[in-house]
C-alpha positions in Angstrom: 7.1 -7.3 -43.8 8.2 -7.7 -40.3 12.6 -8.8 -39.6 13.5 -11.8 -37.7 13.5 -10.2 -34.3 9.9 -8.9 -34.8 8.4 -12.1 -35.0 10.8 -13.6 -32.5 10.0 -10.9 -30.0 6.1 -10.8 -30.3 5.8 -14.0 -29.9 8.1 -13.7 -26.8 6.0 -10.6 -25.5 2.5 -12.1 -25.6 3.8 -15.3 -23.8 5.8 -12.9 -21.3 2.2 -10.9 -20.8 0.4 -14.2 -19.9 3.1 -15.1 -17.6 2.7 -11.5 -16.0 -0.9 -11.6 -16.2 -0.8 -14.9 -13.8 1.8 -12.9 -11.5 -0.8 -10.7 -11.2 -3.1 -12.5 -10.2 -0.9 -14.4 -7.2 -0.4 -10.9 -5.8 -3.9 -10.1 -5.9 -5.0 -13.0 -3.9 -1.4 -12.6 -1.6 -0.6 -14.5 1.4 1.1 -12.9 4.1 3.0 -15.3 4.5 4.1 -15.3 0.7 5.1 -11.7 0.1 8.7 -11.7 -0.3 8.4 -15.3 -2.6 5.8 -13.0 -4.4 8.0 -9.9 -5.0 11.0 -11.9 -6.2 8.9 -13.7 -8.2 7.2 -10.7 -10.4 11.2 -9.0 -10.3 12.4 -11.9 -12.0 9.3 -11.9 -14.3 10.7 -8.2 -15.4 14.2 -9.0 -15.6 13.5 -11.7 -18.0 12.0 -9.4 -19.9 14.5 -6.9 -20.5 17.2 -10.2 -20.6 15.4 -10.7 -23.8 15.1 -7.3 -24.7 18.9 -6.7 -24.8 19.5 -9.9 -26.5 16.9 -9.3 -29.1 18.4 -5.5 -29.8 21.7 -6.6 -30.4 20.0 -8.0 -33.4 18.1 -5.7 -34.3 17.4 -2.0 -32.5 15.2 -0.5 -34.6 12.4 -2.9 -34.1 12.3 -1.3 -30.1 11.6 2.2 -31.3 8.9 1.0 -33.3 7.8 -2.0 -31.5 5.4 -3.8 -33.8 4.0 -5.8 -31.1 2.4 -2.9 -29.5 -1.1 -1.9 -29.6 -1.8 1.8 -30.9 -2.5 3.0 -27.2 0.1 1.0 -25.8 2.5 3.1 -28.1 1.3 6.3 -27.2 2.4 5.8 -24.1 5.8 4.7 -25.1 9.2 6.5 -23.8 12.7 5.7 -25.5 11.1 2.2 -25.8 9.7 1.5 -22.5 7.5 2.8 -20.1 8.5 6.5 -18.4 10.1 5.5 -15.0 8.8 8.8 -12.7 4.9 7.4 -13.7 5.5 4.3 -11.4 5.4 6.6 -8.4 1.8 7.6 -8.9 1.4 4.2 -8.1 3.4 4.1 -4.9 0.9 3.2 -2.0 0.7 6.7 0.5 -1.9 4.8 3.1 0.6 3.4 5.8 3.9 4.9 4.4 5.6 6.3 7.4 6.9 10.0 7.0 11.2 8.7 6.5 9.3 6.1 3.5 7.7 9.4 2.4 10.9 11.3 2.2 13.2 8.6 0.5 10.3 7.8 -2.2 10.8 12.0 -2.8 14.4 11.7 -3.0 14.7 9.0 -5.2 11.8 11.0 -7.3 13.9 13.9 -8.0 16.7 11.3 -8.7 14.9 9.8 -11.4 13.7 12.7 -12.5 17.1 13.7 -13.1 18.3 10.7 -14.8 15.4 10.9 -17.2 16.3 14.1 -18.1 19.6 12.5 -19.3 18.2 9.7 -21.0 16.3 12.8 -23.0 19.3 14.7 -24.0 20.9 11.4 -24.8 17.6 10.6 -27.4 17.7 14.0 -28.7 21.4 13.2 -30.0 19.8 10.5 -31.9 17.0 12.5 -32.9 18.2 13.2 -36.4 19.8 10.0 -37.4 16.5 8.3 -36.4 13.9 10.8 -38.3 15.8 10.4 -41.2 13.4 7.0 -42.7 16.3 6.2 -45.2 19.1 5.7 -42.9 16.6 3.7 -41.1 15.9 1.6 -44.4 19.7 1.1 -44.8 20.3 0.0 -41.2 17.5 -2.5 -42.2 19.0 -3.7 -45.0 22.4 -3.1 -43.7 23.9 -7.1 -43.8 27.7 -7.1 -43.7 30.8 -5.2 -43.0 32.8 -2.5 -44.8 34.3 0.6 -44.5 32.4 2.9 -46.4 30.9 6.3 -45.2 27.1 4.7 -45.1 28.2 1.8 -43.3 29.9 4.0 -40.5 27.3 6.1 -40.4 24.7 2.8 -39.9 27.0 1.6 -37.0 27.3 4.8 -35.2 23.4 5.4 -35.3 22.5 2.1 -34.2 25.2 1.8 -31.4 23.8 5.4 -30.1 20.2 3.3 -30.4 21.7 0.7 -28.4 23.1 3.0 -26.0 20.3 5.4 -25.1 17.7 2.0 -24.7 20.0 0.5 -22.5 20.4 3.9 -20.4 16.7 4.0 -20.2 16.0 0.6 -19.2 18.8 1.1 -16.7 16.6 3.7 -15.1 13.4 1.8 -15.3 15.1 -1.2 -12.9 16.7 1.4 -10.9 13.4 2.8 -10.1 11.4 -0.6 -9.2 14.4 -1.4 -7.7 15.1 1.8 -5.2 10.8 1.5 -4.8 11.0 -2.0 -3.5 13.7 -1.4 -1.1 11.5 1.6 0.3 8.6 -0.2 0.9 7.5 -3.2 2.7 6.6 -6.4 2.1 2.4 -5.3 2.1 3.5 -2.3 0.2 5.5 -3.9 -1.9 2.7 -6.1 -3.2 0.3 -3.6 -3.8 2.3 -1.8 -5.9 3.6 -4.4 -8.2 -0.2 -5.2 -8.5 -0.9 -2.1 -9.5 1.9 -1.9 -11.8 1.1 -4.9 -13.4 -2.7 -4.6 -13.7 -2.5 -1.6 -15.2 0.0 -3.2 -17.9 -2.9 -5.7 -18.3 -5.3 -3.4 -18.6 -3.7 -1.3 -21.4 -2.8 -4.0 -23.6 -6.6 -5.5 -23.0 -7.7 -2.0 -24.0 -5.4 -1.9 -26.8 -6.2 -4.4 -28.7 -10.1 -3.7 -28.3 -9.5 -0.3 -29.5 -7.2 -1.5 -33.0 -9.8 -4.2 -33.7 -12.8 -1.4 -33.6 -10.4 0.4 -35.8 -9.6 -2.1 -38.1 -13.4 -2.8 -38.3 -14.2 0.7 -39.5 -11.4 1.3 -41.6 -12.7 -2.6 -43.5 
């Protein structure tokens, strides 16, 4: 049976991938003239998303490590709840990048590269509190106050959930963020598109691949 914030947040995600799906599609037939309306556009599209994210985890964590409104290959994909930040630079566009936009996107590489490295240790801190299934039953169950040992024990693994999405997400914004001011407006464009599209693509993929499974498994 899926919580409150499941339902709310599927719902939510399959509007949100609409939304982005016609974002897409305005970059993809760009305008010159249009580019910087376009790239503010699609950034906004992605901070509303993690707005709702954060609002929605407050509520309920554990539903983002185990995102129900995933598809199967969608989730294989998955890092500490998002996608892995250092992947969007195989998506940078190298054809007219001058050699100083070459060397900052490196830079800021190794920088992310570093920070996921942190977000890692971070998540291995949690590891244990978040294999173990029934302190992941009793945080679902978990309703009220109190002072006993299992209710510490709840609060502390799901404020160190908390913590290591948000320190993840942190790093995913940082990185569309230190990309966009690297590139220009062209640039910029064609790599949101590609960012997007191959969001679309995935979930499109996705759900073609669980209905085939569902069909052989019935």
């Amino acid at each position: 049976m899926r919580s409150k914030v499941e339902e709310s947040f599927t719902d939510f995600f399959e509007k949100w991938m609409a939304q982005l799906e016609e974002c897409a599609h305005s970059l993809l037939i760009e305008n010159e003239k249009d580019h910087d309306n376009l790239v503010n556009k699609m950034t906004t599209h992605y901070k509303n998303y993690y707005t709702a994210k954060w609002a929605a985890a407050r509520e309920d964590v554990l539903a983002f490590f185990a995102p129900v409104w995933l598809t199967s290959l969608e989730s294989a994909y998955v890092w500490v709840t998002g996608w892995k930040p250092s992947t969007a630079f195989r998506l940078v566009p190298r054809a007219g990048m001058s050699e100083e936009q070459a060397k900052k996107v490196e830079i800021l590489k190794a920088k992310i590269k570093a920070e996921e490295e942190k977000v890692e240790r971070e998540m291995e801190r949690q590891q244990v509190a978040v294999a173990d299934r029934r302190m992941v039953e009793l945080a679902r169950l978990q309703g009220g106050g109190g002072d006993t040992v299992a209710d510490v024990a709840v609060k502390n693994m799901v404020g160190g959930l908390e913590k290591v999405m948000k320190m993840a997400d942190c790093v995913r914004l940082k990185t569309l963020k230190g990309l966009l001011d690297v590139l220009g407006p062209t640039q910029s464009v064609h790599f949101l598109a590609s960012a997007s599209m191959l969001q679309i693509q995935m979930r499109k993929c996705g759900k073609t691949l669980d209905n085939l499974s569902r069909l052989i498994t019935n």
